[in-house]
C-alpha positions in Angstrom: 9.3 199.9 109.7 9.3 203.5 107.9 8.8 206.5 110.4 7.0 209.0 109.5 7.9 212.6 110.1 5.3 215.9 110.5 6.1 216.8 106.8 5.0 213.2 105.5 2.0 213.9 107.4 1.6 217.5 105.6 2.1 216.0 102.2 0.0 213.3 102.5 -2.8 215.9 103.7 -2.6 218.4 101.2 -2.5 215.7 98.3 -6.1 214.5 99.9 -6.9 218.0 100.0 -6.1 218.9 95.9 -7.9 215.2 95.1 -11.1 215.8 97.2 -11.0 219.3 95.4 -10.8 218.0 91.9 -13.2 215.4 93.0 -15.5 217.9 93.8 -15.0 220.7 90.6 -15.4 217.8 88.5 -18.7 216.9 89.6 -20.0 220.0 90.3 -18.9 220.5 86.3 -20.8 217.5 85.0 -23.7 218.0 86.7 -24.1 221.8 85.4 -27.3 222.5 83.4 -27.3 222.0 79.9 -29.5 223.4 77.2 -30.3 223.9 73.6 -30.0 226.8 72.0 -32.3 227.5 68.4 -31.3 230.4 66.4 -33.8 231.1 63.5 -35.3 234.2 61.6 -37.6 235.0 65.0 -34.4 234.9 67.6 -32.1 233.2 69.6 -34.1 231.2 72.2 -33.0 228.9 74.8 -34.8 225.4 76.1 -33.9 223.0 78.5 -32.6 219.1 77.9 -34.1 217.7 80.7 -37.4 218.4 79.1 -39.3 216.4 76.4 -40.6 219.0 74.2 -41.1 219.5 70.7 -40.1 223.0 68.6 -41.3 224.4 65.7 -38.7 227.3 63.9 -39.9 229.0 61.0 -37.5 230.0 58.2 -37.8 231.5 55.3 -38.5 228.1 53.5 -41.2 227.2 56.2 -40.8 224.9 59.2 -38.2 223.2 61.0 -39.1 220.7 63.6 -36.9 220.2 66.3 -37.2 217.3 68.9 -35.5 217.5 72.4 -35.8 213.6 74.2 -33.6 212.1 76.8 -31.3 215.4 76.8 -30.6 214.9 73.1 -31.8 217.1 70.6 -32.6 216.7 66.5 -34.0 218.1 63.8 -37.4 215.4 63.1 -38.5 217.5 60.2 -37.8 220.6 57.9 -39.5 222.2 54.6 -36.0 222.2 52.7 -35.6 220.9 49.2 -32.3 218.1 50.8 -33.0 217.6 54.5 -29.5 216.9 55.6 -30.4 218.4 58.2 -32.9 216.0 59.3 -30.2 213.3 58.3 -27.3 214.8 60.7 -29.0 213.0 63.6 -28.9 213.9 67.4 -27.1 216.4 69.2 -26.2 215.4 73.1 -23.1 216.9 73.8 -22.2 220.5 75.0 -20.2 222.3 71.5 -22.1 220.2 69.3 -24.6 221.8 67.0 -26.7 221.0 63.9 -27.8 223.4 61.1 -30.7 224.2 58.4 -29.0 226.4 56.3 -31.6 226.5 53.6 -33.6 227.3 56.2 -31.4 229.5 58.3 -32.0 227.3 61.3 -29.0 226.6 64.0 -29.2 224.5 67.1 -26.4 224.3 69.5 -26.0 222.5 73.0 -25.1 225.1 75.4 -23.2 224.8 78.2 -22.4 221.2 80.6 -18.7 221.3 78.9 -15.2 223.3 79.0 -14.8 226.3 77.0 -11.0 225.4 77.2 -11.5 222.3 75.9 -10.1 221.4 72.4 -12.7 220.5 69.7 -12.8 219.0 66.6 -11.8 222.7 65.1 -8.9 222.8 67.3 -6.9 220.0 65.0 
């Protein structure tokens, strides 16, 4: 049978210590607020993803219609000539975003990842 000595004891606290810490950063980081920012010819203006809601931007074309359900957000409807915006789909994750350029519409989900992180522009 292995004895252990005080600084087996001290190793085997601290590495507790650094996983209960991580444990807890990375939780606290997944659980952080996300939302959806909608940049048009009024503003930038910010709306929540735990909300059901339904946005109207106006462009210089006309009207984008934006759709924020279970924390994903899409464009339902715009007054372009193409609508690939409408066709991108849902956004969901933090980084992503989705554009009407005829339009000059831009949605973005804000926050809920790591700045750090590398993204698909990274490679």
């Amino acid at each position: 049978m292995i004895k252990l000595k005080v600084f087996d004891y001290i190793i085997i606290i601290a590495s507790i210590l650094v996983f209960l810490s991580f444990f807890i950063y990375g939780n606290r980081m997944k659980n952080e607020a996300e939302y959806l920012l909608v940049k048009d010819t009024a503003g930038e203006f910010l709306y929540s993803l735990d909300k059901d809601q339904t946005i109207v931007a106006d462009g210089p074309v006309g009207e984008s219609v934006i759709v924020i359900e279970n924390k994903t957000a899409r464009f339902e409807h715009s007054d372009c000539q193409n609508g690939l915006c409408v066709l991108m789909g849902a956004i969901s994750k933090g980084g992503e975003w989705a554009a009407c350029l005829p339009n000059k519409v831009f949605i973005s989900i804000e926050g809920g990842h790591d700045e750090e992180a590398p993204d698909s522009l990274s490679f």
